[in-house]
C-alpha positions in Angstrom: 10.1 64.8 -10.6 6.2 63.6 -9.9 6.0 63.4 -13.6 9.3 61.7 -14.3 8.4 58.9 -11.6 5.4 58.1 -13.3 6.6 57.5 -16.3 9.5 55.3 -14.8 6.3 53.0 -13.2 4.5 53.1 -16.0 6.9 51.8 -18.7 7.9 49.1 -15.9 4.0 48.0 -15.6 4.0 47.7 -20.0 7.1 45.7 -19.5 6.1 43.6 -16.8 2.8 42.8 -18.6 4.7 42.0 -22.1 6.7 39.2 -20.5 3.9 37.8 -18.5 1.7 37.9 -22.2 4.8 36.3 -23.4 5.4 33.8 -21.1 1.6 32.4 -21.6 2.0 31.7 -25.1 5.5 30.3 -24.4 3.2 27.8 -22.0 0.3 27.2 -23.3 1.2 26.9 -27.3 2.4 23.6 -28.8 2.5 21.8 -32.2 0.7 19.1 -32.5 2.4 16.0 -33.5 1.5 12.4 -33.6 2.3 10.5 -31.0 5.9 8.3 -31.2 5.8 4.6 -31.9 8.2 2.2 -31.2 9.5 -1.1 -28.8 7.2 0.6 -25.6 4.6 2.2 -27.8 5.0 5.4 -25.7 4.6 9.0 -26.3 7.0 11.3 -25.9 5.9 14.9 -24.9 5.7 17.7 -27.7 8.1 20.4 -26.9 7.4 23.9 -26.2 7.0 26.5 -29.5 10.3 28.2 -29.5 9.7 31.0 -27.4 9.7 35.0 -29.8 13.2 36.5 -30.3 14.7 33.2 -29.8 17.1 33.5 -32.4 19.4 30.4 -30.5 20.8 27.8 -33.1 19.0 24.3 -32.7 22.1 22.7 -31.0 22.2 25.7 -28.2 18.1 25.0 -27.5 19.1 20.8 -27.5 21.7 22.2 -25.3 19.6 23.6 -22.8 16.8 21.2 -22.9 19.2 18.2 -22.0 20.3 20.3 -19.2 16.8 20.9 -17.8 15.7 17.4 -18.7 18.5 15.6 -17.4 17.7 11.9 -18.5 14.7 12.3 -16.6 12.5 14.4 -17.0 10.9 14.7 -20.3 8.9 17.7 -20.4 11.1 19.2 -22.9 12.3 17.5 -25.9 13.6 17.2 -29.6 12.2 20.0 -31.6 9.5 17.7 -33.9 9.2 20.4 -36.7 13.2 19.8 -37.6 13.6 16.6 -37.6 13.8 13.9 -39.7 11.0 11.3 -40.1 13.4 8.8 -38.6 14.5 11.1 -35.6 10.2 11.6 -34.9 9.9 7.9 -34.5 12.4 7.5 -32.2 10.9 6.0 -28.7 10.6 7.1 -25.1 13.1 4.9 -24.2 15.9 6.2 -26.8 15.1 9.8 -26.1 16.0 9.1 -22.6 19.2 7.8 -23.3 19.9 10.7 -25.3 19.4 12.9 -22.4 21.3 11.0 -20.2 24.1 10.8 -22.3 26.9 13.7 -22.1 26.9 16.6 -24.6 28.1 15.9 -28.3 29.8 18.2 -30.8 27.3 19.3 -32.6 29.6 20.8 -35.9 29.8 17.8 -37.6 26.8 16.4 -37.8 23.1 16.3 -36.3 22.6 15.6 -32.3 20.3 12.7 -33.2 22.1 11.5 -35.8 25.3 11.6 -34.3 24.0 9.7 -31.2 22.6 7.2 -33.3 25.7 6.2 -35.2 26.8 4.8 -31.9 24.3 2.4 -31.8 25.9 0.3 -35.0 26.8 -3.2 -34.5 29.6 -5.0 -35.5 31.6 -8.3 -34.8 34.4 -8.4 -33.0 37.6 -9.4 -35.2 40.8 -10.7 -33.8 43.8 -10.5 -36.7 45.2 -13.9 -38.2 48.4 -14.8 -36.1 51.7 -14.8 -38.1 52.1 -19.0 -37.8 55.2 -21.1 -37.9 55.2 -23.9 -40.0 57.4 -26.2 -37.8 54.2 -25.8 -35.4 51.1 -25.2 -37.9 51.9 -26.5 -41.1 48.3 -26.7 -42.1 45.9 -23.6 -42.6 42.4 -24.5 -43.6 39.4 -21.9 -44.8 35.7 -21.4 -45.9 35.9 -19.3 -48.5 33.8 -16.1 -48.9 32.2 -14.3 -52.2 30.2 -11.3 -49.5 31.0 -7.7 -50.4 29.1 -6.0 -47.4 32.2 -4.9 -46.2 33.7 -2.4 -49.2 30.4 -0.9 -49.6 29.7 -0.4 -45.8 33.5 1.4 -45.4 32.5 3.3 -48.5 29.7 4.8 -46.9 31.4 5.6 -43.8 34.2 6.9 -45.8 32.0 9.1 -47.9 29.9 10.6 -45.6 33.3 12.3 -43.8 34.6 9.4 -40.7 36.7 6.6 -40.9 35.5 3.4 -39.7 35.5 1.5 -37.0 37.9 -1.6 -37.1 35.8 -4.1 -36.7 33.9 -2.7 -39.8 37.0 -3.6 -42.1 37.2 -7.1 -43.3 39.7 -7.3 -45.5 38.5 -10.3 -47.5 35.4 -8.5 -48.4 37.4 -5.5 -49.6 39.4 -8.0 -52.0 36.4 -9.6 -53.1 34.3 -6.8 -53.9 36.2 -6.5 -56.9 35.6 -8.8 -60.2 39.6 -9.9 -61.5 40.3 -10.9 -65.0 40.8 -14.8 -64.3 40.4 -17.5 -66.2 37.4 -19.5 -66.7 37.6 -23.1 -65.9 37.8 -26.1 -68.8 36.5 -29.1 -69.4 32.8 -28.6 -67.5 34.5 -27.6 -64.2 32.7 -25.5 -61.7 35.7 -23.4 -61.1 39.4 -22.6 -62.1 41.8 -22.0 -59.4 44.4 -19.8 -60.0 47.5 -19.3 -58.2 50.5 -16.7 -58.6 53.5 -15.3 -55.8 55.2 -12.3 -55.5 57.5 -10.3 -53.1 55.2 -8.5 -50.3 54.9 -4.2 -51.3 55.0 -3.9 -47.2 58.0 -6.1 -46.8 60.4 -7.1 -49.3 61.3 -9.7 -47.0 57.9 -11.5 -47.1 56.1 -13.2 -50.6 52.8 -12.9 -51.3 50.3 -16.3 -52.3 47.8 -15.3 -53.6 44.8 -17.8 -54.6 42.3 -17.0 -57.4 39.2 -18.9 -57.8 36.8 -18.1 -61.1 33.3 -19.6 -61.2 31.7 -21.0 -64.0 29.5 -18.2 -65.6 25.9 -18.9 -66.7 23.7 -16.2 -68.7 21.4 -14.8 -67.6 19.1 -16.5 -70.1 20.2 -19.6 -69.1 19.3 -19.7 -65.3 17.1 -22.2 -63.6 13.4 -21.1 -63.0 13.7 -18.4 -59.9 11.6 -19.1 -56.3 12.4 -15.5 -54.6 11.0 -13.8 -51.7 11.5 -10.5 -50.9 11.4 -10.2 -47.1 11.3 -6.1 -46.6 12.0 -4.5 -43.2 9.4 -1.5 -42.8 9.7 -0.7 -39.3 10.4 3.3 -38.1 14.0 2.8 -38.3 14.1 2.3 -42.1 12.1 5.9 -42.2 15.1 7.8 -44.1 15.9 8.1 -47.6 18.7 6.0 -47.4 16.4 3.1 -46.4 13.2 2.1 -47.2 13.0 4.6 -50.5 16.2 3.4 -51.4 15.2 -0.3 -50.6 12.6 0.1 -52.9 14.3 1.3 -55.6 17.2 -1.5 -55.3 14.5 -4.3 -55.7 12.7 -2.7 -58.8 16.2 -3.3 -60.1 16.2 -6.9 -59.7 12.6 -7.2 -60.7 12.9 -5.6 -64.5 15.4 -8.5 -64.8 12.8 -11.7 -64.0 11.1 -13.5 -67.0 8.0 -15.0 -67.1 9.0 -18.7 -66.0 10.7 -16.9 -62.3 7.9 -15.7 -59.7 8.4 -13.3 -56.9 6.5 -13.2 -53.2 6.8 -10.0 -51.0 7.0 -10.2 -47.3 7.1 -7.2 -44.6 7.8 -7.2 -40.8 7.6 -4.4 -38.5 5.5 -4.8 -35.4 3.7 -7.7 -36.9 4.3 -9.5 -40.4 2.2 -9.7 -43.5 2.1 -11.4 -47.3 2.0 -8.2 -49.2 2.4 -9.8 -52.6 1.4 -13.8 -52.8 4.4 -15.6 -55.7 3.7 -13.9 -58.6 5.0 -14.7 -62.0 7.9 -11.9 -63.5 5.3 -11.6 -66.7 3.6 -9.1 -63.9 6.4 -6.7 -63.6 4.1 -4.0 -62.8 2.1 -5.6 -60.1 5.4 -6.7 -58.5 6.2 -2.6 -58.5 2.9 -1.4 -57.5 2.9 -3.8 -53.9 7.0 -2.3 -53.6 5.5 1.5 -54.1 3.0 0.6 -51.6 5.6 -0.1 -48.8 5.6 2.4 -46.1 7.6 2.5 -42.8 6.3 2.0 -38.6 6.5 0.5 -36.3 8.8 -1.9 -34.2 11.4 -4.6 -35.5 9.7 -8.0 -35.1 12.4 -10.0 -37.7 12.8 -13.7 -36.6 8.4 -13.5 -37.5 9.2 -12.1 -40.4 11.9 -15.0 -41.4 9.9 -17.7 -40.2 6.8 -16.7 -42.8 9.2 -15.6 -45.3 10.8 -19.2 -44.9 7.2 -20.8 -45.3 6.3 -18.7 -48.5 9.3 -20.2 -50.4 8.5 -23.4 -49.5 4.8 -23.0 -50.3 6.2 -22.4 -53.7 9.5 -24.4 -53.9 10.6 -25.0 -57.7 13.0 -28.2 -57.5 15.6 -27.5 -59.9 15.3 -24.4 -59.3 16.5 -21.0 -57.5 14.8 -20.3 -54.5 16.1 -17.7 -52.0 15.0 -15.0 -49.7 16.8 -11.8 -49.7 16.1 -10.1 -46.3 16.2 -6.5 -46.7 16.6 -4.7 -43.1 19.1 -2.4 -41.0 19.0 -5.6 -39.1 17.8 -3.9 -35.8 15.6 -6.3 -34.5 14.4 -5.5 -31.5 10.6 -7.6 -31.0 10.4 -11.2 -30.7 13.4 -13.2 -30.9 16.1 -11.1 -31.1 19.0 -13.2 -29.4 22.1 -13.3 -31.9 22.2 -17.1 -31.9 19.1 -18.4 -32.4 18.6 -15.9 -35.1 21.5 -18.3 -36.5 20.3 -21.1 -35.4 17.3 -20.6 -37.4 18.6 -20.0 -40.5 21.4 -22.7 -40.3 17.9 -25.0 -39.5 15.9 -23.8 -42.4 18.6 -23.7 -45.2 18.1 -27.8 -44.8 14.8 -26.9 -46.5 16.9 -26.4 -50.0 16.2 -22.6 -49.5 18.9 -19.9 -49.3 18.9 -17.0 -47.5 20.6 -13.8 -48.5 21.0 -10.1 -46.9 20.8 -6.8 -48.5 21.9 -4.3 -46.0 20.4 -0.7 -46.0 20.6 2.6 -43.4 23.0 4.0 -40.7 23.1 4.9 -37.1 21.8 1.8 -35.6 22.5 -0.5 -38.8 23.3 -4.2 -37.3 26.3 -5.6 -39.6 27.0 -8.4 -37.4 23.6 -10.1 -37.7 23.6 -9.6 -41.3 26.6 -11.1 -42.6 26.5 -13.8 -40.3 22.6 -14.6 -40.8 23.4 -14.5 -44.9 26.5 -17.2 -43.6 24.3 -19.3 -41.8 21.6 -18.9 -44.6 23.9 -20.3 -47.0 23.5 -16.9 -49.3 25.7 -13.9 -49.2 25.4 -10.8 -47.7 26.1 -7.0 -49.8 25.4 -3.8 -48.4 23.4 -1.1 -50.7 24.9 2.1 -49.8 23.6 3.8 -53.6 21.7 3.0 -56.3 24.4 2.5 -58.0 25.3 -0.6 -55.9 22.2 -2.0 -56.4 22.7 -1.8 -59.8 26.3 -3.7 -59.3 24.6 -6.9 -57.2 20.9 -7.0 -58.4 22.1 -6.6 -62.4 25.3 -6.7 -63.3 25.9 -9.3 -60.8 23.0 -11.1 -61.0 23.9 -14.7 -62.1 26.3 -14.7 -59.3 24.1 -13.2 -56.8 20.9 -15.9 -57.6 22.4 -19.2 -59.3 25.3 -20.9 -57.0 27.3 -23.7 -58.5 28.8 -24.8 -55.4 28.4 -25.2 -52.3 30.5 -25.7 -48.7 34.0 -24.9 -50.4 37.2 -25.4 -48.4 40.4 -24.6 -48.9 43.3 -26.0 -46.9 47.3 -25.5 -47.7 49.9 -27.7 -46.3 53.2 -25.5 -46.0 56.6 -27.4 -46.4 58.9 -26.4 -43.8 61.9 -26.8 -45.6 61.0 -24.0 -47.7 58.5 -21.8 -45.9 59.0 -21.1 -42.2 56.1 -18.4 -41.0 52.6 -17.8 -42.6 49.2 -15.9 -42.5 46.3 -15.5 -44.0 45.1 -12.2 -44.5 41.6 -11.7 -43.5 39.1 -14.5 -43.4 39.1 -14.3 -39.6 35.4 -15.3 -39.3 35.7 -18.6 -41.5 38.3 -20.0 -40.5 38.2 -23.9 -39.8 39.6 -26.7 -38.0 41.8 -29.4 -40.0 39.4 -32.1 -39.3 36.9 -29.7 -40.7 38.1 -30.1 -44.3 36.8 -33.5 -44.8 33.6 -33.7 -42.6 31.0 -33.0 -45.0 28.8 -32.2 -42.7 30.6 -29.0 -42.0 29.1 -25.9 -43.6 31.3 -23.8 -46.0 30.8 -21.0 -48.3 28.9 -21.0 -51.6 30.4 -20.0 -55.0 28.1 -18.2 -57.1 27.7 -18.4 -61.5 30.7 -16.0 -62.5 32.2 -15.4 -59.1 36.0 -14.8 -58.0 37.1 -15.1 -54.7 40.7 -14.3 -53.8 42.7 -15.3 -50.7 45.8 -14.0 -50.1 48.9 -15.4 -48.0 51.8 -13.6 -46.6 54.8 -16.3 -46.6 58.2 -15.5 -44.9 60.3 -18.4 -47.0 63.4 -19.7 -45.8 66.7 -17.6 -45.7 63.8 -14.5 -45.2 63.9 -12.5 -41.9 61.1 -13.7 -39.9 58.9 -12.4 -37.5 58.8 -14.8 -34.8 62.0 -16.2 -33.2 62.7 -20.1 -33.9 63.0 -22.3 -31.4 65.9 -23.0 -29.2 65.3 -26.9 -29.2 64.4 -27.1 -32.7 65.0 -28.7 -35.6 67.0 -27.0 -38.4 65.5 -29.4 -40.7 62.1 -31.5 -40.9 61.8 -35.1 -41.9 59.5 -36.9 -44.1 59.5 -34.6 -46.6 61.5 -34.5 -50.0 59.7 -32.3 -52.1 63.1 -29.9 -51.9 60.9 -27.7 -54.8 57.7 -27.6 -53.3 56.7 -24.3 -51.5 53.2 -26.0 -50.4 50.3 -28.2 -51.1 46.6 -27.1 -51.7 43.7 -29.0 -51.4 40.3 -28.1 -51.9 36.8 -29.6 -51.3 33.4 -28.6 -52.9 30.0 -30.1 -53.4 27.6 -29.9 -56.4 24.7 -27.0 -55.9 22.7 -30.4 -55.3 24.8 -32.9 -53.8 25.5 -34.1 -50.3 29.0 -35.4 -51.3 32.2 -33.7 -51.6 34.8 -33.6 -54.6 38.5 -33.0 -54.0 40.9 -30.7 -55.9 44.9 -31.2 -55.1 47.4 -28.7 -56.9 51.3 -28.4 -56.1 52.9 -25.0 -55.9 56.0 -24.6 -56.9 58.8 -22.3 -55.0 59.9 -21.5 -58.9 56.9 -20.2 -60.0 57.3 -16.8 -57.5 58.0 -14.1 -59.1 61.6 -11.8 -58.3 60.0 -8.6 -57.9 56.3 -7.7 -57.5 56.2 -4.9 -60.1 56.1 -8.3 -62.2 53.2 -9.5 -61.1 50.1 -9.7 -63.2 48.0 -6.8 -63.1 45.2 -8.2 -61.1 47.4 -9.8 -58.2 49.2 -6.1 -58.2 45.4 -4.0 -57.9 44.6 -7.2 -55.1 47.5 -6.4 -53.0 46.4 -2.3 -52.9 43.2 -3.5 -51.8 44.0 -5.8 -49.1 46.6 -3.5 -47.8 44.2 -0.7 -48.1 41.9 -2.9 -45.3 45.1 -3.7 -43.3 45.4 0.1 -43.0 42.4 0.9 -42.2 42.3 -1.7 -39.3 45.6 0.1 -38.3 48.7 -1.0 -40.2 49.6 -3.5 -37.9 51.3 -5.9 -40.9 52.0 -3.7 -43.2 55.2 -1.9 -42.0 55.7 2.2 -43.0 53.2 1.3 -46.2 51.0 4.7 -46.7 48.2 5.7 -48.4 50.2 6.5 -50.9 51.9 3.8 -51.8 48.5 2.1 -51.6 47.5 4.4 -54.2 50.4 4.0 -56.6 49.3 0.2 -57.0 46.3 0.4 -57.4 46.7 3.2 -60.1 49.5 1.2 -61.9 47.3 -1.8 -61.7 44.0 -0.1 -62.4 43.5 -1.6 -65.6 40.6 -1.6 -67.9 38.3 -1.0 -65.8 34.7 -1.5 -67.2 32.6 -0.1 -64.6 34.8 2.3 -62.9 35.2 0.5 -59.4 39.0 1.1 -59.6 38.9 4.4 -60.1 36.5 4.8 -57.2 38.8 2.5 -54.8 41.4 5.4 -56.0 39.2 8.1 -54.4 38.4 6.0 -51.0 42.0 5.9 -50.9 42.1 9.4 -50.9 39.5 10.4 -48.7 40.8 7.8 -45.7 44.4 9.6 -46.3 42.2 13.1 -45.4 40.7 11.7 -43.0 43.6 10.0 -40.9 46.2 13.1 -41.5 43.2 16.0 -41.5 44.8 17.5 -45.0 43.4 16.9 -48.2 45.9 16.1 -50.5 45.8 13.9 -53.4 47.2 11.0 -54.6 48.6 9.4 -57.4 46.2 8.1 -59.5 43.3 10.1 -58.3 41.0 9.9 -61.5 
């Protein structure tokens, strides 16, 4: 027994000695990693070495850690030697609202990662109202060649989520697409192109669509080019899909310049620098070498990093010429001025200068939409998002006449709708340029741009007379409307432009004729037909609210039958985003028709 006890107390004493050994290393051992920079320049506290014979998944230690930490104390935190070189720069003060914030999932996707997705900004878009024409017979619009949008929902869509609503505007989707219209005669800046259908979504309704086609310049043929790359290279653009990508995207657009263009380089993060002073396109490989030397830290201070980028194209303004900035940024700004409006206010003020200002989106998680399609509006430039290489390719080469040379500027459209023949309308998409009546003929309102080789489509959805409407006529009104015999006229457009480099504005008046609608819409041309898929595809994705018991589908079976030739493959792409968002919203993965 005397023996037996002994051994019991001594194999407790090893025991108790192993944890205690245990415990000191758990204490006294940690990595050591650079302290974390950002907005408060604070450190946040290394975390422990994961303790021996932890064999826990990450998630189940984050788990545990938020639980001790609770939001405030940070003794414990992310696990450095995992994550990503964005996730080590996060601050103090975004670490602690991680740990305040309830638990995630973590199946899907990373903790920091999926936290940070929350963090994306976008505008807030209230859906075009179905208008009577007895009340509203006018509808006027800036037009709108940016293409953010499809790329932005692509990405979204891609990487396994839906998006957000207010992510989806619809004109964007329409517009990312090039469409087989005519180019204009007789010296013209533009052809305008109209054609009307019956609605997919409701047989009741007739599509109007409007085409406009820009006057295409080679590339050979452009005006001398003044451009500044403004590069974001703060911590947040530390991920692949940012700053490396970024990088790669410009090189793009540099192999393209010729001698006569000259390029500036421009970085912001906590402070701003001239990287590159204008240098002529003959240097291609100088231009490269200051882009390979980017690197990401820092905070966001972007309104600095506008104002010198602003200065640097006027210190070498070419008149004649092209000269724009293209601001390439998350657009989290977050030193300095960083209030929405006077970011606006700023570029609306400098475009006076005869410079442009464009945006090149890049990143996720906290990726600032808002600011940079309506900074690229105010700019007077337009605003893509580079989700690939790929799309870089697609706006920095293949679209690069459009993209640098405009060939008119503040262009309106405004349609008159005769209410003898057409009693509800509305405008699908183009919620965010919409304008007053008045607006059409003051000059010194600001209106979109339209760029060498561009289309832009707008589409109407028109409930004729003798149609079922959707809002109920007036009890006191009248049947029929004076002052108007034009018994064959369905409407009146009017539209207004200005030269690249004039102050004055030029108006355009067509007819439309109620005639010229086609009875069914499988008779439609092929490119109002693939148009229609696409802007019901955004309708759908913003929730169907127009677009009756259409499905994916039937989205699909448009687009498919109206894929046409399709150079570089971006229909047959749309076809798979269809098919993905129809995973996504029913949880099955079936295909569609089409699917390439």
């Amino acid at each position: 027994m005397n023996s037996l006890l002994k051994t019991i107390m001594l194999s407790s004493l090893l025991l108790l000695a192993a944890c205690n050994s245990q415990n000191q290393n758990q204490a006294t051992t940690e990595p050591n990693f650079p302290p974390v920079t950002g907005i408060d320049q604070q450190a946040v506290p290394a975390q422990p070495a994961k303790a021996a014979g932890d064999n826990r998944s990450e998630p189940a230690r984050l788990k545990e850690e938020r639980t001790v930490a609770g939001g405030i104390t940070l003794n414990k935190t992310l696990d450095r030697a995992t994550a990503s070189p964005a996730e080590k720069k996060m601050n103090l003060g975004e670490v602690r609202e991680m740990y305040a914030a309830p638990a995630a999932p973590m199946a899907s996707m990373p903790y920091m990662q999926q936290a940070r997705e929350e963090r994306e900004q976008y505008g807030t878009i209230v859906e075009n109202p179905i208008k009577l024409v007895s009340e509203a017979p006018v509808s006027t619009f800036s037009i709108d060649v940016d293409t953010g949008s499809y790329s932005n929902v692509r990405r979204m869509l891609n990487e396994g989520r839906l998006p957000p609503a207010d992510a989806v505007r619809v004109e964007e989707m329409i517009n990312y697409f090039p469409y087989a219209y005519a180019l204009p005669k007789d010296n013209a800046p533009f052809a305008v192109h109209t054609e009307m259908a019956p609605a997919p979504w409701n047989s009741n309704h007739t599509l109007l669509r409007i085409g406009i086609k820009g006057q295409d310049i080679a590339k050979t043929s452009l005006p001398p080019s003044n451009l500044v790359f403004l590069v974001d290279v703060s911590g947040s653009m530390d991920a692949p899909k940012s700053l490396p990508l970024l990088k790669s995207a410009l090189k793009f657009l540099v192999n393209q310049l010729r001698p006569q263009d000259r390029v500036s380089l421009v970085t912001y993060a906590s402070g701003t620098q001239v990287v590159l002073e204008p240098t002529s396109g003959a240097h291609k490989s100088r231009i490269i070498a200051a882009l390979d030397n980017l690197r990401a830290g820092g905070s966001t201070s972007g309104a600095a990093g506008i104002a010198l980028a602003y200065s640097m194209a006027e210190q070498s303004y070419i008149k004649g010429g092209i000269n724009r900035i293209f601001l390439a940024t998350d657009g989290d700004f977050n030193v300095g001025v960083t209030n929405f409006d006077e970011l606006k206010n700023m570029a609306e003020e400098k475009r006076k200068s005869g410079v442009s200002l464009s945006t090149l989106g890049f990143g996720m998680g906290n990726y600032n939409e808002k600011l940079m399609e309506q900074l690229a509006d105010a700019g007077n430039g337009n605003y893509s998002y580079i989700d690939t290489l790929n799309e870089g390719q697609k706006v920095l080469v293949d679209e690069m006449t459009s993209t640098l040379a405009t060939i008119a500027k503040d262009v309106k459209i405004q349609i008159e709708f005769n209410p003898n023949v057409v009693s509800e309308y509305r405008l699908v998409g183009y919620e965010n340029r919409m304008l007053k009546r008045e607006d059409f003929n003051n000059d010194k309102v600001d209106a979109g741009e339209v760029g060498a080789g561009h289309t832009v489509t707008a589409i109407y959805e028109l409930t004729l007379k003798g149609q079922t409407g959707s809002v109920d006529p007036l009890r006191y009104g009248s049947e029929k409307v004076s002052g108007s015999n034009k018994s064959g006229e369905l409407a009146f457009l009017r539209l207004r432009y200005k030269a690249s480099d004039g102050d004055v504005s030029k108006l355009m008046e067509w007819p439309l004729q109620r005639q010229d609608a086609k009875p069914a819409f499988d008779q439609a041309s092929t490119e109002f037909r693939f148009a229609t898929a696409v802007a019901a595809f955004g309708q759908q994705l913003r929730g169907g609210k127009h677009t009756g018991e259409m499905g994916y589908d039937d989205i699909a079976k448009i687009a498919a039958e109206a894929r046409g030739a399709d150079a570089y493959g971006y229909r047959g792409e749309f076809l798979r985003l269809v098919r993905l968002a129809q995973a996504l919203s029913t949880g099955k993965a079936g295909g569609v028709v089409g699917e390439p």
